[in-house]
Each structure stands twice: as structure tokens, then as C-alpha cells.
C-alpha positions in Angstrom: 0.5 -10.6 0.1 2.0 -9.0 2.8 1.6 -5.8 5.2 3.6 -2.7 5.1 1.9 -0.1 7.8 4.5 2.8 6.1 3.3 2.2 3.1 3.4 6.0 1.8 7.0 6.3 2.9 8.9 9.0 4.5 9.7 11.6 1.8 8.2 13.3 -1.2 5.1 14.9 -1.7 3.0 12.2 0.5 5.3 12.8 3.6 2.4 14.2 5.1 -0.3 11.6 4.9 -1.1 9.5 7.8 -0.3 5.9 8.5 -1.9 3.1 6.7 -1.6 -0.4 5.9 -1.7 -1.8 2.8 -1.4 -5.2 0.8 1.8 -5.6 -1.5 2.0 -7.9 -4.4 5.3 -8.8 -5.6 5.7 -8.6 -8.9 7.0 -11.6 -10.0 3.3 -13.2 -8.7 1.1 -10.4 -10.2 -0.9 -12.4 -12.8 -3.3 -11.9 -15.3 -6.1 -13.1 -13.1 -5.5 -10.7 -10.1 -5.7 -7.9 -12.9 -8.9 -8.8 -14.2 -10.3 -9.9 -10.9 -9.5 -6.3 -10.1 -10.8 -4.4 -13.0 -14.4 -6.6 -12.4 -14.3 -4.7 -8.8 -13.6 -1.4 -10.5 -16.8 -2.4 -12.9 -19.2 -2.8 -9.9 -17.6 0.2 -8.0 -14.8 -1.1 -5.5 -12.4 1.5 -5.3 -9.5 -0.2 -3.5 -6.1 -0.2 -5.7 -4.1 -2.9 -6.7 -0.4 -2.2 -5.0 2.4 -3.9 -6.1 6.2 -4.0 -6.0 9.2 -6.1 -4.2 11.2 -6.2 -1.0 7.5 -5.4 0.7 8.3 -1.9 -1.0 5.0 -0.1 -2.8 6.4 1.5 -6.3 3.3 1.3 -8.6 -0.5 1.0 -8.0 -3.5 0.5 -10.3 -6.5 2.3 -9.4 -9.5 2.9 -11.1 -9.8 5.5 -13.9 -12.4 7.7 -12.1 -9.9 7.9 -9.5 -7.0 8.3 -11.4 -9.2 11.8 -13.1 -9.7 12.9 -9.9 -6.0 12.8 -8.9 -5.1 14.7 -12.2 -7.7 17.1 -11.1 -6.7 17.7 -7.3 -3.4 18.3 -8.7 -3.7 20.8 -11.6 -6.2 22.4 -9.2 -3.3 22.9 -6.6 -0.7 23.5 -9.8 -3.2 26.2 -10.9 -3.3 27.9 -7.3 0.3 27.8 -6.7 0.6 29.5 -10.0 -1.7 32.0 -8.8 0.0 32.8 -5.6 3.4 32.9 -7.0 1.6 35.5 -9.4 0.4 37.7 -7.0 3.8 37.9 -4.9 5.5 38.8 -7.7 2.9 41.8 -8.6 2.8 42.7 -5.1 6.7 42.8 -4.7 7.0 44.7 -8.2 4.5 47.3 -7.4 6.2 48.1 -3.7 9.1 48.4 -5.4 8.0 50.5 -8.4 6.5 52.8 -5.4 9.1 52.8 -3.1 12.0 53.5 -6.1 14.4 50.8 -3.8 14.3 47.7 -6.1 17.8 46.4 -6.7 19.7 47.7 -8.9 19.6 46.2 -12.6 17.5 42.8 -10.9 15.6 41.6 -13.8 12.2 39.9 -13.8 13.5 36.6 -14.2 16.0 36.9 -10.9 13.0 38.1 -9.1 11.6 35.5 -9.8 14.0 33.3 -9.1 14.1 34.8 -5.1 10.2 33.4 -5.0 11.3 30.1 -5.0 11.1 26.9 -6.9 8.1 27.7 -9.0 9.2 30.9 -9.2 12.4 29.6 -10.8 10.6 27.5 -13.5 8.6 30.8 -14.3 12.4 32.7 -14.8 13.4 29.7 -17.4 10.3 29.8 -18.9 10.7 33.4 -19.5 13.8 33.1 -20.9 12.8 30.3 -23.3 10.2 32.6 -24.5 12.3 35.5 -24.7 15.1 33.6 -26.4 12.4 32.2 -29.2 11.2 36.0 -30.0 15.4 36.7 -30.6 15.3 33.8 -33.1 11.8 34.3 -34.9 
């Protein structure tokens, strides 16, 4: 095993976690017997996550399930608020310019949308997809 103290990298959505060191199998000497030695830890309540890869380089990691819920959780929690945000700008910027009668001319939904940002952007094609399914039904 070896240590890599960047383990979390540089980019993506962990960017912003702090350093820590880990221990990096390689693959080609993961074996059955580190799997189940791991999975009995998981059974008395260990929590620390089997991290493998090559080159030194973490690319997958086997944590237990509990863990692995709680991830899912965190992040439909965050999916869920984001959603909710995005939501209320839009409202907020439809409304001010409903009342202020200065809304660009002929922007639809979907483009406003679309000026919100990436979620924003998945909403518009969403939209659409919906939209276009009605035309067709």
C-alpha cells in the first residue's frame, strides 16, 4: 500500500475538501481476502473505506452501505435545495418583471432559465422535453 496526501485531487466537486492521506491498493493486488477482511470490519462497525486504483492514483472506493445511504442522502438533500433556490430566483425574477412591464422582449421561460445557470439550463431542456411530449400525445 502506499500514501497519497492529495488523495481527493484538485478538481471536481471535492476541490474543496481538506488534505488527507490515504492508503491505495493497486488493483492488480486487490484480492478476495482484503475484500472480505473488509466487509468483517464493516460488520463490527469500522467505517474506514477500501481505496484502490493504479499509478498511486484513488479512482474507486468501497465503503460501507450505511455510508454509502448517507452520501445518497447529503446529496439529493443539496439536489433538492439547489432546486429550490433556482425556483425561487426564477419566481422572483418573473414577478419583478411582470411588475415592472421591462422583461425582454419575446424571452421565453426556458431562456430565462437558461440565464440562471447550469441547473437552470437542465430545467429549460426539461421543459422542452415536456412540452415537446404534450405536441406529440
Amino acid at each position: 500500500m502506499t500514501r497519497n496526501d492529495n488523495a481527493h485531487g484538485g478538481s471536481g466537486p471535492g476541490a474543496e475538501l481538506p488534505k488527507f492521506s490515504v492508503n491505495v491498493v493497486p488493483t492488480d493486488q486487490l484480492r478476495h481476502e482484503e475484500l472480505a477482511t473488509v466487509l468483517n470490519l464493516y460488520r463490527r462497525g469500522q467505517i474506514t473505506p477500501l481505496i484502490f486504483g493504479d499509478g498511486n492514483k484513488p479512482e474507486a472506493a468501497i465503503i460501507p452501505f450505511a455510508a454509502f445511504v448517507r452520501l445518497m442522502k447529503y446529496d439529493h438533500a443539496a439536489h433538492v435545495h439547489a432546486e429550490a433556490d433556482f425556483q425561487a430566483e426564477l419566481s422572483h425574477r418573473i414577478q419583478e418583471s411582470d411588475a415592472s412591464g421591462e422583461g425582454e422582449a419575446g424571452m421565453t421561460v426556458e431562456e430565462l432559465a437558461e440565464s440562471l445557470g447550469p441547473l437552470g439550463q437542465q430545467w429549460a431542456d426539461d421543459h422542452r422535453a415536456a412540452q415537446q411530449k404534450k405536441r406529440h400525445e
